[in-house]
C-alpha positions as CSV (number, residue, x, y, z in Angstrom):
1,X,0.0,0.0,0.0
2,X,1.1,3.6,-0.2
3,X,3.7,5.1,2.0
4,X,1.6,8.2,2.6
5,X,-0.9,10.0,0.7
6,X,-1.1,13.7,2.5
7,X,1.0,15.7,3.5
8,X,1.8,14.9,7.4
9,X,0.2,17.8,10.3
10,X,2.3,16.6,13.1
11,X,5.8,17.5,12.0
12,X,7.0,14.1,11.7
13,X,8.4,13.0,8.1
14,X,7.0,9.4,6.6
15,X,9.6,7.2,6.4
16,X,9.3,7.2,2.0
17,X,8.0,11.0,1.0
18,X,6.1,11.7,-2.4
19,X,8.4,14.1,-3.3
20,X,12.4,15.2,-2.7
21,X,12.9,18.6,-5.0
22,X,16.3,19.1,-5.1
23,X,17.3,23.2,-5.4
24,X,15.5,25.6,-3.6
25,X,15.2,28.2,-6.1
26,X,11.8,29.6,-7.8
27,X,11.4,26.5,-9.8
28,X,12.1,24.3,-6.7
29,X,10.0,26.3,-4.2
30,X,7.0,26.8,-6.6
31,X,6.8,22.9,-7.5
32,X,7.1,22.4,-3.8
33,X,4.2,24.4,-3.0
34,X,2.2,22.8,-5.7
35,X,2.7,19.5,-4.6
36,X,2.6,20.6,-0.7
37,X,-0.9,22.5,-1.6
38,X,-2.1,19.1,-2.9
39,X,-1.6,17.5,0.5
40,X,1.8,15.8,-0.7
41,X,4.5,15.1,1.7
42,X,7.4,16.8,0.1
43,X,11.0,18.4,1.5
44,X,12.7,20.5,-0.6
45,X,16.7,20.6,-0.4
46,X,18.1,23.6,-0.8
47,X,21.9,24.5,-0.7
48,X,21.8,28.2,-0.1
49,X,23.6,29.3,-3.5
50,X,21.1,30.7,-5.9
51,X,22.1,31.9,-9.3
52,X,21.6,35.5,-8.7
53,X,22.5,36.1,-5.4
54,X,24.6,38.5,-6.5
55,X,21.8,40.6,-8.1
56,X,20.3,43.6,-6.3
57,X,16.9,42.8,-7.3
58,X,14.8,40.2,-9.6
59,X,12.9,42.1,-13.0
60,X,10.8,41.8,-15.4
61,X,8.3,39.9,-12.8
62,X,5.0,41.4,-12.8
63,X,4.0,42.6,-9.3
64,X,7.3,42.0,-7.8
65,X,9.9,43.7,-10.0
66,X,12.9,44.8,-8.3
67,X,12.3,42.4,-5.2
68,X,15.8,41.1,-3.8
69,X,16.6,37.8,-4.2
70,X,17.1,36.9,-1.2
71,X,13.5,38.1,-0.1
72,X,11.7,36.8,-2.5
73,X,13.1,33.1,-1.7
74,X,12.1,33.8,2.0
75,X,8.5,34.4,0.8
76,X,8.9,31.1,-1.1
77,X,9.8,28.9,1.7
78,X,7.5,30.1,3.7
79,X,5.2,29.9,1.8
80,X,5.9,25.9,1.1
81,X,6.2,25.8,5.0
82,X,2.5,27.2,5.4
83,X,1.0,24.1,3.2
84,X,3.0,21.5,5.4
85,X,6.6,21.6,3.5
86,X,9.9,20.8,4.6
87,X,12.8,23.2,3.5
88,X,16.3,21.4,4.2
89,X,19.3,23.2,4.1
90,X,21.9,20.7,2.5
91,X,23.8,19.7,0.0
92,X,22.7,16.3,-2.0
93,X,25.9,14.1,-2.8
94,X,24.0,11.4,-4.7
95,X,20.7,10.9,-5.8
96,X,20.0,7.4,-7.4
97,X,17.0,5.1,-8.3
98,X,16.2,2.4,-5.6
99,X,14.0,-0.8,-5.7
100,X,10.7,-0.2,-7.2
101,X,7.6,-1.2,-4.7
102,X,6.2,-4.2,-4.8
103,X,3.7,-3.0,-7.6
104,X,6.7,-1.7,-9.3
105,X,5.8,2.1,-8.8
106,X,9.8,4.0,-8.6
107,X,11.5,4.9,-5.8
108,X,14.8,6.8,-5.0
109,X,17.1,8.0,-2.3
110,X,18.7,11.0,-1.8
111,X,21.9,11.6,0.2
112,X,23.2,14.3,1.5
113,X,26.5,16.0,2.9
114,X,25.9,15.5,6.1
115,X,25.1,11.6,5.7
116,X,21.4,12.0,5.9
117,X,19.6,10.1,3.7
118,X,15.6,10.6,2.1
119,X,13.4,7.9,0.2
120,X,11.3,9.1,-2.0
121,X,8.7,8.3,-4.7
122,X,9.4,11.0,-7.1
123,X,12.3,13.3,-7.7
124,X,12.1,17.3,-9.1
125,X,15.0,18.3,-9.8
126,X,15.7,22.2,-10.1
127,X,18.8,22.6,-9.2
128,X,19.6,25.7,-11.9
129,X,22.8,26.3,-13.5
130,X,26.6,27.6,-13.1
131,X,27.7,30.5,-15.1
132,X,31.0,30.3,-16.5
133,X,32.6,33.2,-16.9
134,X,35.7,33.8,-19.9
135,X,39.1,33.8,-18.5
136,X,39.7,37.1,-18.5
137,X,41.7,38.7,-15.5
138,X,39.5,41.3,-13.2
139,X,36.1,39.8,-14.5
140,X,34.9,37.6,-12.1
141,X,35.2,40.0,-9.2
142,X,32.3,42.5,-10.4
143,X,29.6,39.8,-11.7
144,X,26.5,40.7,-10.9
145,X,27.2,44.6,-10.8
146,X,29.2,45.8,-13.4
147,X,29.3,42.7,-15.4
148,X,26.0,41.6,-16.3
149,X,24.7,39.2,-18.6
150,X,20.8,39.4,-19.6
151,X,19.7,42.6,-21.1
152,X,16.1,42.1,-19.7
153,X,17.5,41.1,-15.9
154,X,20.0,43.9,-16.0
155,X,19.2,46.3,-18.8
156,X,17.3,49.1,-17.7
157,X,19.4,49.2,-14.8
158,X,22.4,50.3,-16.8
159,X,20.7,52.3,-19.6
160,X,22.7,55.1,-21.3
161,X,25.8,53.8,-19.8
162,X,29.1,53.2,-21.1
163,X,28.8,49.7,-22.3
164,X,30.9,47.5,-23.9
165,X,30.3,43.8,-25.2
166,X,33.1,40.8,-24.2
167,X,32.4,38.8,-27.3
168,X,33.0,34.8,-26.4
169,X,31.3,33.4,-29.4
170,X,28.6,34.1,-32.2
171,X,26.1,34.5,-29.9
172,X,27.9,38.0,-28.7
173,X,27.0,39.6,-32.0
174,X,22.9,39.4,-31.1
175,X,24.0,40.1,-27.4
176,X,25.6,43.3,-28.7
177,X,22.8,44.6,-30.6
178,X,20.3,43.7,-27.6
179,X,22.4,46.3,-25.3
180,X,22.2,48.5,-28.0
181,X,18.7,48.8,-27.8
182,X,19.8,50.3,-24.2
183,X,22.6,52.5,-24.7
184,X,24.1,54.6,-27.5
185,X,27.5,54.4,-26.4
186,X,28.4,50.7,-26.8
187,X,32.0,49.0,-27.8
188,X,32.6,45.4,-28.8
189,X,35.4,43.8,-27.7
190,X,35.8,41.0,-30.7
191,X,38.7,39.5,-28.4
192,X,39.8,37.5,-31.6
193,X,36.5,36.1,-32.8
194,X,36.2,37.0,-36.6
195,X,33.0,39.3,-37.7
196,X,31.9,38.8,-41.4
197,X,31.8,42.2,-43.4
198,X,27.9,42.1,-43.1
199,X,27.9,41.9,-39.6
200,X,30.6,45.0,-39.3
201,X,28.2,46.5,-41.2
202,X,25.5,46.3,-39.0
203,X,27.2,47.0,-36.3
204,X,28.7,50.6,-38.4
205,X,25.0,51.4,-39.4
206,X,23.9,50.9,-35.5
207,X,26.9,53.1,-34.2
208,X,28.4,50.4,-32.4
209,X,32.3,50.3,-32.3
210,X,34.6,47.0,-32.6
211,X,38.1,47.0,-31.2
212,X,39.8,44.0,-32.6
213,X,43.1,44.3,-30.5
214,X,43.1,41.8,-27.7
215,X,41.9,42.6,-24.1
216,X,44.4,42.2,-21.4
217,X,42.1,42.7,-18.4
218,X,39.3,44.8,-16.8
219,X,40.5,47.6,-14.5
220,X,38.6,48.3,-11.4
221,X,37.5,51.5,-10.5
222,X,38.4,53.7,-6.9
223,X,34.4,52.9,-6.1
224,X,34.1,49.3,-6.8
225,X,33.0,49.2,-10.3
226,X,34.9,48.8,-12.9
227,X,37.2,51.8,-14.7
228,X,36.9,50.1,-18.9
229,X,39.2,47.4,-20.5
230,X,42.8,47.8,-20.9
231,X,43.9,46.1,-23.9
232,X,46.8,43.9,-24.8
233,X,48.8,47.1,-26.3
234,X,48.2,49.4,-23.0
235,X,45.0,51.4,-24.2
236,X,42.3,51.6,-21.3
237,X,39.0,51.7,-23.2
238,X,36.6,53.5,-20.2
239,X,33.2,51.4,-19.9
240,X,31.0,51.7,-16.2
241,X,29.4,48.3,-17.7
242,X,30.8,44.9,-19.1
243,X,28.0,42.8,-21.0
244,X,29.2,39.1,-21.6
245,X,27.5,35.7,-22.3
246,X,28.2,33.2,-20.4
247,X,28.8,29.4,-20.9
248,X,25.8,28.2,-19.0
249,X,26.2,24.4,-17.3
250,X,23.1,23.0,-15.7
251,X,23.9,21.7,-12.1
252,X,23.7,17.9,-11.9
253,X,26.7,17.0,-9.1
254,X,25.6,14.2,-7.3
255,X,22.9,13.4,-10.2
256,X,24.9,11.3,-12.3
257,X,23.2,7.8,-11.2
258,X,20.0,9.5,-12.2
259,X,21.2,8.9,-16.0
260,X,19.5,11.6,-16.8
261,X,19.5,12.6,-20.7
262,X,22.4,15.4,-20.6
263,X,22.9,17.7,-24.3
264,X,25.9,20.0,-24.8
265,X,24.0,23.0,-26.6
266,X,26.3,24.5,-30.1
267,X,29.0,27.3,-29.9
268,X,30.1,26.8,-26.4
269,X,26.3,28.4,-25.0
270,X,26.6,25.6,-22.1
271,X,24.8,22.0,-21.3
272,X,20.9,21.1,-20.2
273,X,18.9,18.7,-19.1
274,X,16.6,17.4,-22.1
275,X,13.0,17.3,-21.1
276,X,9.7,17.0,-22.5
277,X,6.3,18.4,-21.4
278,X,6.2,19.6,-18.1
279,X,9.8,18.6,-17.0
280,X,9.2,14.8,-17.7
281,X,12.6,13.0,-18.5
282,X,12.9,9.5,-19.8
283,X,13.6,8.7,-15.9
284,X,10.5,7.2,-14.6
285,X,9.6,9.5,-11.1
286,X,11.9,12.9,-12.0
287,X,11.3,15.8,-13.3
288,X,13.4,18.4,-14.2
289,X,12.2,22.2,-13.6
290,X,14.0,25.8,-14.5
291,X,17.1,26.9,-15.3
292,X,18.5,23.1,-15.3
293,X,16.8,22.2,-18.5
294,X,15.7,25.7,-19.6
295,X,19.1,28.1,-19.4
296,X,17.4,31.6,-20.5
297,X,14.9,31.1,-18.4
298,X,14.3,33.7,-15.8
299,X,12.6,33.4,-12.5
300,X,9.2,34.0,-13.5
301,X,9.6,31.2,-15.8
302,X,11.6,29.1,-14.0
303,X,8.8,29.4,-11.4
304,X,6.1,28.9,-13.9
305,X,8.1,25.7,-15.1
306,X,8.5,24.5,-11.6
307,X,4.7,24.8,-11.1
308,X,3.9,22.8,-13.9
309,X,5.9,20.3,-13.1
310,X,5.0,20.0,-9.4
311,X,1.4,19.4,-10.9
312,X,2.1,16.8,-13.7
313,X,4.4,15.0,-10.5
314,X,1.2,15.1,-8.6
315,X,-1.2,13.8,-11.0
316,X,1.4,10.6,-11.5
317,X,1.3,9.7,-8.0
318,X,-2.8,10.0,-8.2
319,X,-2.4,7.7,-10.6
320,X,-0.1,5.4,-9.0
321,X,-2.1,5.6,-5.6
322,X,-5.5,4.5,-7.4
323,X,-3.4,1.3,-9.2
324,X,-2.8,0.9,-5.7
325,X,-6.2,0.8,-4.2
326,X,-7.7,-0.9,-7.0
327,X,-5.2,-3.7,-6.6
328,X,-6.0,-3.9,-2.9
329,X,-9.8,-3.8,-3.7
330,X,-8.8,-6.7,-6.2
331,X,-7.1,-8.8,-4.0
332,X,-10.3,-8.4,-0.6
């Protein structure tokens, strides 16, 4: 018979939960809350380093634009708390399948850091993505405020600034014309990566200026931002703002017994999960939700995503509790 089949009112855990969500983030917390809202027992594990911590505030999400990050995950967790959630501060180490029930429905456990260990019937996984930033010296230290990625996270926030582009790829050359849309004064940094003639073009036409001659650093500025780009023959190019794409790697450490379908995307843009509708995988019992499978997505879709998928989870274990009951009702 089933483990459980609400969420539990007295604090205590059931020895085999519905649901272990691994990442704590907007796709995590909002599966969570499905799932918790549908009277599921479900613990969420979250290891306290979200994508954009370093970001002052989350945009471009209606009714709560310019929250901090921070804050808005507080309001998540408690709000998965209020429906009878767990949040678990943690780390997972390995997540793998275990034996199936007796009726063959999955099961997994989930083992953390600290040596705890969680069964569980179905796994969510939303554990987001690492940004990887290019190797170039004085970057790294102003991510988040000076260097920004995403034009719609970060763009009106530096409008009419001094921006230049770090191209890493073929992908820069849209980048660069997005920030255009944002600033006039913007310089592209080609950093060696060949532009076609119709592309300088554009770029002419658009008032957009390419430096070709390698970049040495970025120079840091008395106030904490950055001062521009020196380049490789001494010139200091001044920019307030550095714009650069990242190589974006979905987080699966400690996933790899999972086997879950993995695809390096072209041009360097990063890795994903591959999923189908509603974060299914071809692992029967996980899901996959937010910036793990879906890289550009930002938190109002990765929360959307994680909603969805919370749901679709839920209806598979309704259907897995009534092959239960009707195979108890079978055998009376």
């Amino acid at each position: 018979m089933p483990t459980t089949s609400s969420a539990p009112t007295t604090g205590e855990l059931p020895t085999t939960l519905d649901a272990v969500v691994i990442g704590g983030g907007a796709a995590g917390l909002n599966g969570a809350m499905m799932l918790a809202r549908s009277r599921r027992s479900v613990v969420v594990i979250d290891s306290g380093t979200p994508r954009n911590a370093p970001a002052e505030g989350v945009h471009g999400l209606l009714g709560l634009d310019g929250t901090p990050p921070a804050e808005l995950l507080e309001r998540g967790r408690a709000e998965v708390r209020r429906y009878g959630g767990t949040i678990r501060t943690g780390e997972v180490v390995k997540a793998a399948a275990a034996d199936p029930s007796a009726d063959g429905d999955p099961r997994f456990t989930v083992t953390l850091a600290d040596g705890a260990t969680l069964h569980a019937r179905r796994l969510l996984v939303a554990t987001g993505l690492r940004d990887v930033l290019p190797d170039v010296p004085g970057l790294a230290e102003h991510w988040g405020h000076s260097v920004v990625h995403c034009p719609y996270c970060h763009g009106w926030e530096v409008r009419d600034e001094p921006i230049g582009v770090l191209a890493v790829g073929p992908a820069s050359i849209h980048h660069a014309l997005l920030f255009r849309q944002l600033s006039e004064d913007l310089v592209y940094f080609a950093r060696g990566i060949a532009l076609d003639d119709d592309t300088r073009a554009s770029f002419a036409a658009r008032g957009i200026r390419v430096v070709d001659t390698p970049v040495d650093r970025v120079e840091a500025a008395d106030d904490g931002g950055i001062a521009g780009v020196r380049l490789a023959d001494g010139r200091l190019v001044t920019r307030s703002v550095l714009a650069v794409a990242t190589t974006m790697l979905a987080r699966v450490d400690g996933l790899e017994d999972l086997g879950l379908p993995i695809q390096d995307l072209p041009n360097g843009m990063g890795r994903h999960v591959v999923t189908g509708m509603a974060g299914t995988t071809d692992v029967p019992g996980v899901w996959v939700a937010g910036n793990a499978t879906d890289l550009s997505a930002q938190v109002g879709a990765s929360a959307a995503a994680g909603a969805m998928a919370g749901a679709h989870l839920n209806g598979d274990l309704v259907a897995a509790d009534t092959r239960a009951a009707l195979a108890r009702a079978s055998s009376t």
